[in-house]
C-alpha positions as CSV (number, residue, x, y, z in Angstrom):
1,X,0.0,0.0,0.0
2,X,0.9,3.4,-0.3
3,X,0.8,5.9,2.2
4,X,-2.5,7.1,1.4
5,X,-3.5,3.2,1.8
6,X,-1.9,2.5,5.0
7,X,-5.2,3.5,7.1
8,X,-6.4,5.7,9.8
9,X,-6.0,6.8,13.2
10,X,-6.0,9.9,15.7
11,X,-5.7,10.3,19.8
12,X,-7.4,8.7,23.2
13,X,-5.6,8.2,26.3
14,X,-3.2,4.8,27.5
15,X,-3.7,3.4,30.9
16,X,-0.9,1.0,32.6
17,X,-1.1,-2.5,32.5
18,X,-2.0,-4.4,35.5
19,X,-0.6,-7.8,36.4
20,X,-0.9,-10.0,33.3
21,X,-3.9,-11.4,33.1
22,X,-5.6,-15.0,32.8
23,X,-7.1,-15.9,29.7
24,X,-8.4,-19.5,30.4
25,X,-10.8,-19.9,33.6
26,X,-9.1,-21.6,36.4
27,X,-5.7,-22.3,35.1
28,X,-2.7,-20.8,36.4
29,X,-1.1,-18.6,33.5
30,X,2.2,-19.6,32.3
31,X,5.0,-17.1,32.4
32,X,7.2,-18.4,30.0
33,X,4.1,-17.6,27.0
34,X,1.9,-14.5,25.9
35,X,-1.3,-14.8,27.2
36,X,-3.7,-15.7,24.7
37,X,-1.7,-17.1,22.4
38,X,-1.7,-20.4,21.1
39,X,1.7,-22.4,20.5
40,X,1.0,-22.1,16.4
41,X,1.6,-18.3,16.7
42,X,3.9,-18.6,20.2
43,X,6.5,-21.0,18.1
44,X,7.2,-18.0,15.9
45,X,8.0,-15.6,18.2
46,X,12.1,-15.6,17.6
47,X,14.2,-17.1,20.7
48,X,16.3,-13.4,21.2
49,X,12.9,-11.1,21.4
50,X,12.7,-9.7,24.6
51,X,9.2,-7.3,24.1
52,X,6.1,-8.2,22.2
53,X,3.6,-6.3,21.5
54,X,0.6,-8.4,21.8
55,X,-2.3,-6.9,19.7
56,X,-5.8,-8.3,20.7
57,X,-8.6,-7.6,18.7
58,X,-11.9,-8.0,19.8
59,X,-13.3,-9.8,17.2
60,X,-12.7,-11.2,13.5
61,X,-14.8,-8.7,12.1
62,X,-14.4,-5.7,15.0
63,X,-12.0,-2.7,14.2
64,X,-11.5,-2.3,18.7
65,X,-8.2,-3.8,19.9
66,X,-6.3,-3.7,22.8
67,X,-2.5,-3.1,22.7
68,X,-0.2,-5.0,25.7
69,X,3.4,-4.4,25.9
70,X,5.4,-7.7,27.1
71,X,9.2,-7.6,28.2
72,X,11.8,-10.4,29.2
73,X,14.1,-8.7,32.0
74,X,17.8,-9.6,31.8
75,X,19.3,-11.2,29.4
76,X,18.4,-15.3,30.4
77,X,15.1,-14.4,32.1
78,X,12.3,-16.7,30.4
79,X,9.2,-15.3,31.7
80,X,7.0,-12.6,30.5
81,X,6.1,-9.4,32.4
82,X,3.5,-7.5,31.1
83,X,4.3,-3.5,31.4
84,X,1.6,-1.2,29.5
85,X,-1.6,-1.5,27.9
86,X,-3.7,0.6,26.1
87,X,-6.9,0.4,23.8
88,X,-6.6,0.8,20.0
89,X,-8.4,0.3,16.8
90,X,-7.6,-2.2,13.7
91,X,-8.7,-2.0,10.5
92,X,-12.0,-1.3,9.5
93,X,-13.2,-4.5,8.5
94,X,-11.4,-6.7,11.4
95,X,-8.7,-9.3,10.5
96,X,-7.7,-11.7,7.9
97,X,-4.9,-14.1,8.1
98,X,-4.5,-13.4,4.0
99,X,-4.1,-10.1,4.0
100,X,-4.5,-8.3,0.2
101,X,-4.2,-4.5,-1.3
102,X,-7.2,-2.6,-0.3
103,X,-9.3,-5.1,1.9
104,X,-9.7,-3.2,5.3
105,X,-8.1,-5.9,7.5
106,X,-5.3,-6.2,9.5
107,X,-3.2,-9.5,9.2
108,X,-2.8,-12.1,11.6
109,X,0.7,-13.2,12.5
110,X,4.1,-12.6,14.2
111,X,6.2,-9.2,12.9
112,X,9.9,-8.3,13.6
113,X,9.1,-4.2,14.4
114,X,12.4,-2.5,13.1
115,X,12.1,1.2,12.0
116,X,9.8,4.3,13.0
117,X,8.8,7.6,11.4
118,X,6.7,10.3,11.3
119,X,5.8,13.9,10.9
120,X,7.1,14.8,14.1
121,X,10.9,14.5,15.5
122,X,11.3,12.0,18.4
123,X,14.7,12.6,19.3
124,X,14.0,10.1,22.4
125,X,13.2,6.8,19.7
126,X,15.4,4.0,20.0
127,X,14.0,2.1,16.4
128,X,16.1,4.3,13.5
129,X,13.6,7.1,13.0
130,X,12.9,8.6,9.8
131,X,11.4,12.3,10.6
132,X,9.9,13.7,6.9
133,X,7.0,15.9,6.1
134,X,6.1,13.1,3.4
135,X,4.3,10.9,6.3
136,X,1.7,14.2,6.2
137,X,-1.6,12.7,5.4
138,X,-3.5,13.5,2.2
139,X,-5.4,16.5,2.0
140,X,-8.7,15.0,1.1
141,X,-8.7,12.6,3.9
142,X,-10.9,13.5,6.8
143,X,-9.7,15.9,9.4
144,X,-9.7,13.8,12.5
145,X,-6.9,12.2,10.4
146,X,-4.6,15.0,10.2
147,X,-2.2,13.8,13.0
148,X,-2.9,9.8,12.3
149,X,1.3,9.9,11.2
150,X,3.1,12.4,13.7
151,X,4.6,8.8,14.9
152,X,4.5,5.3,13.1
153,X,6.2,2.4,13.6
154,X,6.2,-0.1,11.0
155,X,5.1,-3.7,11.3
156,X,7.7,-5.7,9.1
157,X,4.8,-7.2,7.1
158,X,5.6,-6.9,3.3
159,X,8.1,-4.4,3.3
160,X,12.0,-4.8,3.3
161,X,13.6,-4.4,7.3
162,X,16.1,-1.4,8.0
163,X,14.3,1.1,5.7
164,X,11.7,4.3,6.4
165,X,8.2,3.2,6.9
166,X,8.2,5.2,3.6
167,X,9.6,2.6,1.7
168,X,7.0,1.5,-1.1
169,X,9.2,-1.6,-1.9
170,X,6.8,-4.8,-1.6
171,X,8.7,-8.3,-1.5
172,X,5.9,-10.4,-1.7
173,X,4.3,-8.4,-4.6
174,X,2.1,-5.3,-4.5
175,X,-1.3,-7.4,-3.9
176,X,-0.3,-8.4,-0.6
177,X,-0.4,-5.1,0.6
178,X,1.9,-3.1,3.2
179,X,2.6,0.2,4.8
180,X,1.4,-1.9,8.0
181,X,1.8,0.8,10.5
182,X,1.7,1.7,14.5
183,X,0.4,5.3,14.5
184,X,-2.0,7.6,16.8
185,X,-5.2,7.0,16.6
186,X,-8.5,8.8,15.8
187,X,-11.2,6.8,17.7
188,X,-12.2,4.5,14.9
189,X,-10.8,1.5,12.4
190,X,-8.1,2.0,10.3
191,X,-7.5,0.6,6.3
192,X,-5.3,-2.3,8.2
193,X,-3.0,-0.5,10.3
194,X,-3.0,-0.6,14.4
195,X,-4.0,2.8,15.7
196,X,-2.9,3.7,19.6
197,X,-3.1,7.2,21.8
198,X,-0.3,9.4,21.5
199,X,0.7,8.5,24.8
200,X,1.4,4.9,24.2
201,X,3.3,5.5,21.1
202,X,5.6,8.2,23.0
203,X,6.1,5.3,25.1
204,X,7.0,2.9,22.9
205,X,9.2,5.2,20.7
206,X,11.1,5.5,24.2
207,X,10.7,2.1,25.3
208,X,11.2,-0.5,22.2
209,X,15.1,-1.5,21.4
210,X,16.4,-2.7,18.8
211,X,18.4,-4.6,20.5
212,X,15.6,-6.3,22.3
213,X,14.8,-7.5,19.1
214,X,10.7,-6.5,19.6
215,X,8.1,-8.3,17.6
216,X,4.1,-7.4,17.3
217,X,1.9,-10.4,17.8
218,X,-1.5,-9.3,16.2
219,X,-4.5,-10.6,15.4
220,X,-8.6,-11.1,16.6
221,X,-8.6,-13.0,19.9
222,X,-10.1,-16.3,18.6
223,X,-7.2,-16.2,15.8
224,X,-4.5,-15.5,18.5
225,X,-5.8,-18.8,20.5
226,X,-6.3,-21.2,17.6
């Protein structure tokens, strides 16, 4: 996709996380594993990542989300503390484990997250940064849009790692889409992008490293278990 394609999203407010939570009824939750998530997804989360962001969407066809940030502490530490949360929005049309050009969903799977941009500086970002007046929206989109790409992180879906989230360059061929972003959001679904408040992407600008090698795990909830 192109950036006009990449989808929409403007500002609320993030909360911390609590605790990390149980997502099966009377069973102790597992440390070592992201809640939720079932060991087809879990296997592909690579050995060295130490934070995941664990995307949850409500349903297969819902555009409301919530976004939890997981870390590893120290460098042999196996279990998963969860640190931040904070609601968000998905594409318009819900989730698709196919994701094409133009089809309002965002895709289901396990990301590497490797480079961030945006209208704005953020001199405090850890992920190369790419700061450009080219992330500006187009004019004809709706206003509540305007500020959708002061900040984006790219999901390393369909794109080439260790460029801008600018980058039109499509590996798997222009049908499967791309221009998967993290960027602020506007209080409603996106064209397939994840859409958070400002706050939690000033967070995660600060927070996600590199060289904690962070992955997104996205998807609906019933997706994420199977």
């Amino acid at each position: 996709m192109t950036l006009a394609g990449c989808g929409a999203g403007g500002a609320a407010t993030g909360k911390p996380g609590a605790e990390a939570s149980r997502h099966t009824s009377g069973r102790k939750a597992d440390p070592t594993r992201i809640p939720g998530v079932a060991d087809s997804l879990h296997k592909k989360i690579p050995r060295d990542a130490r934070q995941v962001l664990a995307v949850y969407g409500e349903d297969e066809d819902s555009a409301e989300a919530t976004v939890r940030l997981y870390t590893k502490e120290g460098e042999t530490g196996e279990a998963w503390s969860r640190k931040r949360s904070w609601p968000a929005h998905n594409g318009k049309k819900g989730w698709t484990p196919a994701h094409h050009e133009g089809d309002k969903r965002s895709p289901v799977g396990v990301f590497t997250v490797s480079d961030a941009g945006g209208v704005l500086p953020a001199p405090d970002a850890k992920l190369p940064y790419t700061n450009s007046d080219a992330f500006t929206p187009p004019s004809h989109w709706p206003k509540a849009t305007r500020h959708d790409f002061d900040h984006v992180i790219a999901v390393d879906y369909n794109r080439v790692r260790g460029t801008t989230p600018l980058d039109p360059t499509r590996p798997q061929g222009q049908s499967k889409g791309g221009s998967i972003w993290l960027h602020l959001d506007h209080g409603s679904g996106t064209s397939g992008c994840v859409s958070i408040p400002k706050s939690g992407m000033r967070y995660l600008l600060r927070t996600l490293d590199p060289d904690r090698h962070p992955v997104v795990v996205m998807g609906d909830k019933a997706s994420l278990a199977r």
